[in-house]
C-alpha positions in Angstrom: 29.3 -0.3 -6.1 25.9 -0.4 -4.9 24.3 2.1 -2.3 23.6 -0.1 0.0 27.0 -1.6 0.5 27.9 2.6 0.8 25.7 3.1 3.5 26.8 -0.2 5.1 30.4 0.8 4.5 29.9 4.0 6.6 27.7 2.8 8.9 29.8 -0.4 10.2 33.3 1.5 9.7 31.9 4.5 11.9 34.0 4.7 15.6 30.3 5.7 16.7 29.3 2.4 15.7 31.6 0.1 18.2 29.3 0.9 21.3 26.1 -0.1 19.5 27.6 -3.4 17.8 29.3 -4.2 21.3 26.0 -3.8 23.3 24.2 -5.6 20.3 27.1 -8.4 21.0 26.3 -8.3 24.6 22.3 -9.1 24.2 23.0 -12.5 21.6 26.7 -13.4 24.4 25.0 -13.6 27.2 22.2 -16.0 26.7 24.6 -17.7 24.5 27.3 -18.1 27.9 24.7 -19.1 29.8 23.1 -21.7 27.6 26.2 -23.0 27.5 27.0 -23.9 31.3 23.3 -26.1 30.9 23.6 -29.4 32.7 20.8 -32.4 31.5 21.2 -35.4 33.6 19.7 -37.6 31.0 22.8 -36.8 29.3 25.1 -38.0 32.7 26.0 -34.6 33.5 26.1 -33.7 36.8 23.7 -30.5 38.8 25.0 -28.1 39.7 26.0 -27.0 43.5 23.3 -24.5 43.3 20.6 -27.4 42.6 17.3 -26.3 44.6 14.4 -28.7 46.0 11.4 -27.6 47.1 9.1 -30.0 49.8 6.2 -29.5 52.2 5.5 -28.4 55.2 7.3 -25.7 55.2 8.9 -24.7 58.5 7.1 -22.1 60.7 4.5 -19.8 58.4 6.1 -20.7 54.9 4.4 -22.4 52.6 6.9 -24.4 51.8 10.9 -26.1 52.6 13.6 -25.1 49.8 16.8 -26.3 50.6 20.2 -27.2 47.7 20.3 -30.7 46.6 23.7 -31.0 48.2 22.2 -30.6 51.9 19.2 -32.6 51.2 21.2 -35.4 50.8 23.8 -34.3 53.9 20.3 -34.1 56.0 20.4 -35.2 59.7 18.9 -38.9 60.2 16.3 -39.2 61.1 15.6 -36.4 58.5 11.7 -34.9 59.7 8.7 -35.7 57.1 8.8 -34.3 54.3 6.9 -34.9 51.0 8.2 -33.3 47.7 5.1 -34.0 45.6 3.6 -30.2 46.0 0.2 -29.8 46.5 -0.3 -26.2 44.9 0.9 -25.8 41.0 2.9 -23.1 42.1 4.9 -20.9 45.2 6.9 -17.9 46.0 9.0 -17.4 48.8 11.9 -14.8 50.1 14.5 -16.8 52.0 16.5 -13.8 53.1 17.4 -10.2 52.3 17.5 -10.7 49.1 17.1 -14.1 47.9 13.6 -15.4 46.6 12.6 -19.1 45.7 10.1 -19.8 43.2 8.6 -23.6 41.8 6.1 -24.6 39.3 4.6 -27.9 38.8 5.4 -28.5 35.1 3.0 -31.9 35.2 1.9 -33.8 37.1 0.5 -37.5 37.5 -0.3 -40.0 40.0 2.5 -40.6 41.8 5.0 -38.0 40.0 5.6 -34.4 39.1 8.0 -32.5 37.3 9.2 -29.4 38.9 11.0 -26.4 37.9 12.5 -24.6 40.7 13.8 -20.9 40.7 16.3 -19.8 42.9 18.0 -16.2 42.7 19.5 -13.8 45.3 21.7 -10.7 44.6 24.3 -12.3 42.6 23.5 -15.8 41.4 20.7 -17.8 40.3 19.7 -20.6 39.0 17.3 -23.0 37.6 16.6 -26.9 38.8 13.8 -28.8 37.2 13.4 -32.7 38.8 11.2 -35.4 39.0 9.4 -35.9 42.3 8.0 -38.7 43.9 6.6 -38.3 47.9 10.3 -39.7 49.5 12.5 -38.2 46.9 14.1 -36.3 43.7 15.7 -37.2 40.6 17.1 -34.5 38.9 16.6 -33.6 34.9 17.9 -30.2 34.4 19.9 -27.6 35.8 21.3 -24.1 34.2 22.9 -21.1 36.7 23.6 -17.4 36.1 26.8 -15.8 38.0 28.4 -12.3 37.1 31.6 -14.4 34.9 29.2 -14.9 32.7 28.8 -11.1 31.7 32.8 -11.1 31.5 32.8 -14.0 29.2 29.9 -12.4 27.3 31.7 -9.0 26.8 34.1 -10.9 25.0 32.9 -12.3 22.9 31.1 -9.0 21.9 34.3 -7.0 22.0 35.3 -9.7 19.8 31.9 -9.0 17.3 32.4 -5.8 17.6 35.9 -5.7 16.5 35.3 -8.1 13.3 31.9 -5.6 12.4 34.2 -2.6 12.8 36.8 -4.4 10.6 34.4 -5.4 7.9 33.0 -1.3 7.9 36.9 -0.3 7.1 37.3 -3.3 4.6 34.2 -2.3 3.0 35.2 1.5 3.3 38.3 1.1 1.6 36.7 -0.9 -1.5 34.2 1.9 -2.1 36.9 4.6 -2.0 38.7 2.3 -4.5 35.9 1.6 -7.2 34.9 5.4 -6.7 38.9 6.0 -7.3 38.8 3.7 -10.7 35.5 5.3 -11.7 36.3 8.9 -11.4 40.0 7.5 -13.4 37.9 5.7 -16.3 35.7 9.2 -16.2 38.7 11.2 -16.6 40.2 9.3 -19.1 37.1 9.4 -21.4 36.7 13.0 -21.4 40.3 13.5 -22.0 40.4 10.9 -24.4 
């Protein structure tokens, strides 16, 4: 048996190692969860409830309006001017206590732009990228982040974990046994 499968025998098998394997498990889950609740509209998926729009003027000193995609569309008629083609590449805002809106104009051409919008507070986020013209938004992209998702992600690395930890005592118990039949054939020779 080679030494590296010995060092990887006691290494993976260790109890110590669960906590490192589980939090290495935790780093590849997550992204992994989140990638997965993605939402492209090119594909006919639907945005999520969380989709954010950003537009100018913004009301009182802000340099911009933000507002879900959901109540831009629920919008009292007449709805006041607003133009969603944004004149600076890029803005910040905090909406309240803790939440904070951020865009970036991805390109941009004569009539058009593509827009990636941030929009976090305490607990969620999420991410909205949309083509705008002056009157309006079609949306391209959409991906959120909730807390669920670090319960779905732990486990699935509770799950890595376990199957590393299993491996380490599978390899553990091979090493013992070809060290058992080598020390045997050893015996036997000098005996025989």
């Amino acid at each position: 048996m080679s030494r590296v499968v010995q060092v990887l025998a006691i290494i993976l098998g260790a109890v110590w190692f669960l906590p490192i394997s589980c939090s290495t498990g935790m780093f590849v889950a997550y992204p992994l969860v989140s990638k997965s609740h993605e939402r492209h509209m090119e594909k006919g998926d639907k945005p999520h409830s969380m989709f954010t729009v950003v537009w100018q003027p913004g009301v009182g000193s802000e340099p911009f309006g933000y507002s879900k995609l959901a109540n831009l569309a629920r919008a009292e008629k007449p709805a006041p001017a607003r133009a969603f083609i944004m004149t600076q590449p890029s803005g910040r805002i905090e909406g309240g206590k803790y939440t904070v809106v951020t865009y970036k104009v991805l390109s941009s051409g004569a009539s058009e732009q593509l827009i990636e919008v941030a929009w976090a507070d305490d607990t969620y986020g999420s991410v909205s990228r949309y083509r705008a013209t002056h009157s309006g938004v079609t949306p391209v992209f959409s991906k959120v982040t909730a807390p669920d998702f670090m319960i779905m992600a732990l486990l699935y690395a509770l799950g890595f974990s376990a199957a590393v930890f299993a491996v380490g005592r599978w390899l553990r118990r091979r090493v013992a046994r070809a060290k058992a039949e080598r020390d045997a054939a050893s015996q036997a020779g000098t005996l025989g």
